[in-house]
N, C-alpha and C positions, 0 to 999 in steps of 0.2 A: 656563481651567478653575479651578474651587475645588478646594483641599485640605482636606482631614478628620482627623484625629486618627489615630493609627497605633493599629492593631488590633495584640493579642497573639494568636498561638495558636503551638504548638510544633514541626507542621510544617508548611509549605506545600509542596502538589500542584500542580506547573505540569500543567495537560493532563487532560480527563476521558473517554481514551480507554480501550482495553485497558490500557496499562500502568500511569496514576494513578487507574484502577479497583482493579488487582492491587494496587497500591500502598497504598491507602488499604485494603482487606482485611486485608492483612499486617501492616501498623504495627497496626491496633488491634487484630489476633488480640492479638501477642506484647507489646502497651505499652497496656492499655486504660487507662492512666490518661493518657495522650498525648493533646491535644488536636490536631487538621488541619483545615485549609481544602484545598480545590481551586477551583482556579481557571481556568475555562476560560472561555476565548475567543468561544467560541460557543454558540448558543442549546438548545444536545442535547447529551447524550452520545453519543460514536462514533468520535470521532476520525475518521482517515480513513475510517471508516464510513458517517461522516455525510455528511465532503464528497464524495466520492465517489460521483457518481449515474448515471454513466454506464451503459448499456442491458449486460444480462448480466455488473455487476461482482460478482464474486467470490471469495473467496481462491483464492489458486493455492498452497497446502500444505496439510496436513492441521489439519482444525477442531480435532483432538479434542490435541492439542500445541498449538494458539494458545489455546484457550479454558482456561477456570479448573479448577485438578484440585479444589477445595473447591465448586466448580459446576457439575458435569458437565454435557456439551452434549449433548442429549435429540433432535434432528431427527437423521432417517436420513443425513442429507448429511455427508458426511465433509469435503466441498469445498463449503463452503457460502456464498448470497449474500449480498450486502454487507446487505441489508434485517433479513434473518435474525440476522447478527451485531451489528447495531445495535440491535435489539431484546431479543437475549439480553443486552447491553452495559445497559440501559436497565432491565430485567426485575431483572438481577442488583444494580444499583445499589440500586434499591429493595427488596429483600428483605432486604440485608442496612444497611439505614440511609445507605448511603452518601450516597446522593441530595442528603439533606438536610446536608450539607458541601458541599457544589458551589456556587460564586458563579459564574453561568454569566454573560454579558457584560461579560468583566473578558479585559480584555488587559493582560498584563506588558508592562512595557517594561523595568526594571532591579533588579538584586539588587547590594546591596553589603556587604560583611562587613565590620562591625565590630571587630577585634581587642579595643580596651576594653570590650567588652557581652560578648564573644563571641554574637553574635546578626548574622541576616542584617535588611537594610532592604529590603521588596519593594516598588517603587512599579507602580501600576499605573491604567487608566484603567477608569472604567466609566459609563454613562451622562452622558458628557460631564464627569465629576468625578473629578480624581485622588484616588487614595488609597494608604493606605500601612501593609503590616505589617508586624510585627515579628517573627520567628520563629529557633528554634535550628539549623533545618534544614530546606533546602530540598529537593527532589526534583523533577527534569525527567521527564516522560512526553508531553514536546511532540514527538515524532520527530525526524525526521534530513530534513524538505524545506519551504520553505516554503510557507505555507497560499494568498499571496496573488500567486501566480504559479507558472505550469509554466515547464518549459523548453524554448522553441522557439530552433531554430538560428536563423541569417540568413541564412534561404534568399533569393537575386537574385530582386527581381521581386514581393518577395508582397505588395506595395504596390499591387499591378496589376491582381491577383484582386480578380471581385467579388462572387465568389458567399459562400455562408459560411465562415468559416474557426472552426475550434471544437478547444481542447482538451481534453482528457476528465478535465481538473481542474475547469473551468467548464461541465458541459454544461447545455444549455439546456431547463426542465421540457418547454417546446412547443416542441421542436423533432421538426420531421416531414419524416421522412427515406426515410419509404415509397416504393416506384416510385422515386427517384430516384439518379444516381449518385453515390456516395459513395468517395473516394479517403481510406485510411487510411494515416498515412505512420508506419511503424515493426513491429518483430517483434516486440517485445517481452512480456514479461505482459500489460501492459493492450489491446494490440493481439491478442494471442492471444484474450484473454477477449471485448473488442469488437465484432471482424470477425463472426465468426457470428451473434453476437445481432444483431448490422444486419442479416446475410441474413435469419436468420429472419422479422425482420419485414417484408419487404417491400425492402431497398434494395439498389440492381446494387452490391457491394462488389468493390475491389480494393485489396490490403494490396501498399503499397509497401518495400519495403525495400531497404536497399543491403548488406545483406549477411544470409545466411542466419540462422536460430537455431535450434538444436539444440531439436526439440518432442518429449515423452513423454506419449505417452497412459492415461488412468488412470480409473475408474468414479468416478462419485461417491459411489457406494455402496458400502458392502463387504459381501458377503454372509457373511462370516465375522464380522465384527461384529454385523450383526444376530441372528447364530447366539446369537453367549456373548450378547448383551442380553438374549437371552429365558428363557435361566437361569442368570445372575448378578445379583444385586445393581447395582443401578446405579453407584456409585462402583465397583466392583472390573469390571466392563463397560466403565466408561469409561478406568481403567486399564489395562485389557488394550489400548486402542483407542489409547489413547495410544502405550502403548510399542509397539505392533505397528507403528504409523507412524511414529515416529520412527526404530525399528530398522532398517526398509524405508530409509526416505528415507535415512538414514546408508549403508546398504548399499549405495544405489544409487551417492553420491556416491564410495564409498572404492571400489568397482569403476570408476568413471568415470575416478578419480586416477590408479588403479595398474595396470589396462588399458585404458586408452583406445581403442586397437582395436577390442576386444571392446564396447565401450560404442558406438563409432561402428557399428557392423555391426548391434547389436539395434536401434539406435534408426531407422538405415535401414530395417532388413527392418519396420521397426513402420510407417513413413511407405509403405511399395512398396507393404504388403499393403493400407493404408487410401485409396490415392490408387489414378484409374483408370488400367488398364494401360498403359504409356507414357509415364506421365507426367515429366516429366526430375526426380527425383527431387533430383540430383546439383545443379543450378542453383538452385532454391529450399530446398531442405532439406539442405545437406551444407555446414555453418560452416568456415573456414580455421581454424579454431583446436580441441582437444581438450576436449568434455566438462567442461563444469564448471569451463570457463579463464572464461565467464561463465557463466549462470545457464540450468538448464536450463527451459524452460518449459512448463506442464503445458496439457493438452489432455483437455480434461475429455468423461469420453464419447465423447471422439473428435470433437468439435461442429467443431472446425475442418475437419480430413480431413473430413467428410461435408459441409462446404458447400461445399469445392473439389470434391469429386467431383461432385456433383450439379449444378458449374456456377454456382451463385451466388456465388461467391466465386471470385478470379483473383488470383495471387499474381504480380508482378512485384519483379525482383530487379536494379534497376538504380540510378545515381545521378540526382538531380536537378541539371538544367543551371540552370533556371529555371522562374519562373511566370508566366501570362499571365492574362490577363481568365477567361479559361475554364476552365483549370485547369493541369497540371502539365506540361513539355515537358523530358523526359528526355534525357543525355547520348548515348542512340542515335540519337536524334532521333524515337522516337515520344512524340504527344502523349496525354495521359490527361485526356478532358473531366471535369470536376467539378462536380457543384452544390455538394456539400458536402465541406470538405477537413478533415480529422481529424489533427491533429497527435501522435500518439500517443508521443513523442519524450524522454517524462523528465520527472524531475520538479528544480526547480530545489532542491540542495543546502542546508540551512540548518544550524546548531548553536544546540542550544536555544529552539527556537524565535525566532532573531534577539532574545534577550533581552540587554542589556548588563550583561557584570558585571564587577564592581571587588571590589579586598581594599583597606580603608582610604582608598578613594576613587580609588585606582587602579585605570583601565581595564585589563584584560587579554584576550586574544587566545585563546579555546579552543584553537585550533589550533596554539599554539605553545606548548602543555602534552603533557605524557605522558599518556596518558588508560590508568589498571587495569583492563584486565576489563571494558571499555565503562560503568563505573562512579564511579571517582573519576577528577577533576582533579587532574592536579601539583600540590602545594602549596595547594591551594583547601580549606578546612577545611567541612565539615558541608553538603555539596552532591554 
């Protein structure tokens, strides 16, 4: 690579998703004489928005608490898709200037603090040419997983399989999954959100899991929302919609915590009345563990229960022994054919977007700092 001459500007935006969107909003409301860059990695705004394309992705909390309270969110969907957010993400950039601060095919690799400048050194690559700025303060909006791997276990055997094996970090624009059977391994959000959107369009779905997760069903719509939109103001609308979900979802969690009982009974009686009669509730839907010990996952519409009920969808709740040419051979020893095997299984953990950073030339170790308030580093000045 050639290098170039270090750029000045006062902050640098790692990441031009929601958050070094919100980010770059806020420094210039309250600092317009502050100069920023953002720098992202990829070719759009969206962040996980962006990457993210698998079939019916969409947030699983409330839009109107994710999205910007100085840009309220205008589509009726409270739960809204990943398309939808990337576009309001994109919309909103350019209305308000941002846009035109985005170096978009720039990937960091290191920031290092200067003590004698008091100034950070960002090098970074972009079109095959390192470069390099100089700034007082950096700001990370890279998430918390990295961009260029998911996390699949070591399941025995998957060497063996030879149908498609896909995670829903990389999904495929042409992949056609219609008529065919489709083995999705995991319960989790993206497995909740997944599994239907395959039955709908056509493919025999069964969501593997090896152990249950607590699912809460919820409209995508709220009919009390659209009530006050229609006469309030848009901002004091979007306000109400906010704190009405945020207070709900709070509620739900602090009943979860402090009667867990009561949490497990409504969320049963929510799964008995949605699934068909007999269904063994108790084996697929009833977690070893209390509400909110992990993460309860939303069921939007109900789309999940309604494509087990109707039989498109088959939930199994076993371990995997191994894999074969054909598809999955469970610890009871039934086999589960597959054409295509969906790894819905996580996402692999990163800090900072795997960026390296030094104070004085010294490497340090995120993880082995105190971290404020999900905010600042131990000891790490103006980051």
């Amino acid at each position: 690579m050639t290098a170039t001459e270090a750029e000045y500007t006062d902050v640098v935006i790692v990441g031009a998703g929601i958050s070094g969107i919100g980010a770059a909003h806020r420094i210039h409301e309250r600092n317009p004489q502050l100069s920023y860059l953002i720098l992202e990695r990829r070719a759009q705004i969206g962040g996980t928005w962006d990457l993210f394309r698998y079939p019916g992705v969409r947030s699983d909390s409330s839009i109107f608490t994710l999205s910007f309270p100085w840009e309220p969110w205008t589509h009726k969907e409270g739960v809204a898709d990943g398309a939808d957010i990337r576009d309001y993400l994109t919309a909103t950039a350019r209305k308000y200037g941002i846009d035109s601060h985005i170096r978009f095919g720039t990937h960091v690799h290191s920031a290092d603090w200067d003590s004698a400048t008091d100034t950070w050194t960002v090098r970074v690559s972009r079109d095959g040419t390192e470069q390099t700025y100089r700034t007082r303060f950096v700001f990370f909006g890279s998430g918390y997983y990295s961009y260029d791997e998911g996390y699949t276990p070591g399941f025995p055997g998957i060497g063996q399989y030879t149908g498609m094996l896909v995670h829903p970090q990389f999904w495929p624009d042409d992949l056609d999954y219609a008529g065919r059977n489709v083995v999705v391994i995991g319960s989790g959000a993206t497995a909740i959100t997944l599994v239907p959107a395959l039955a709908r369009d056509g493919a025999r779905v069964t969501m593997l899991q090896r152990s249950p997760t607590y699912v809460i069903k919820a409209g995508r719509i709220s009919p009390a929302t659209e009530l006050v939109r229609k006469v309030l103001p848009r901002k004091h609308s979007h306000a109400f919609a906010k704190w009405r979900n945020a207070l709900q979802e709070g509620a739900i969690w602090l009943v979860a915590r402090k009667f867990p009982r009561v949490m497990k009974s409504l969320l049963r009686r929510v799964a008995v009345a949605n699934l068909p009669a007999g269904y063994p509730v108790d084996v697929h839907f009833k977690p070893r563990y209390d509400p909110w010990d992990q993460r309860l996952c939303l069921d939007a519409d109900g789309d999940l229960f309604a494509a087990i009920k109707s039989g498109r969808v088959e939930v199994v709740t076993d371990h995997i022994d191994h894999f074969d040419a054909t598809g999955v051979v469970l610890r009871s020893g039934r086999h589960l054919d597959a054409d295509i095997i969906v790894t819905a299984t996580g996402l692999q953990l990163q800090a900072l977007g795997g960026v390296t950073i030094s104070l004085d030339g010294v490497q340090l170790k995120p993880q082995d700092r105190f971290v404020y308030q999900a905010h600042m580093l131990e000891e790490v000045p103006n980051l």
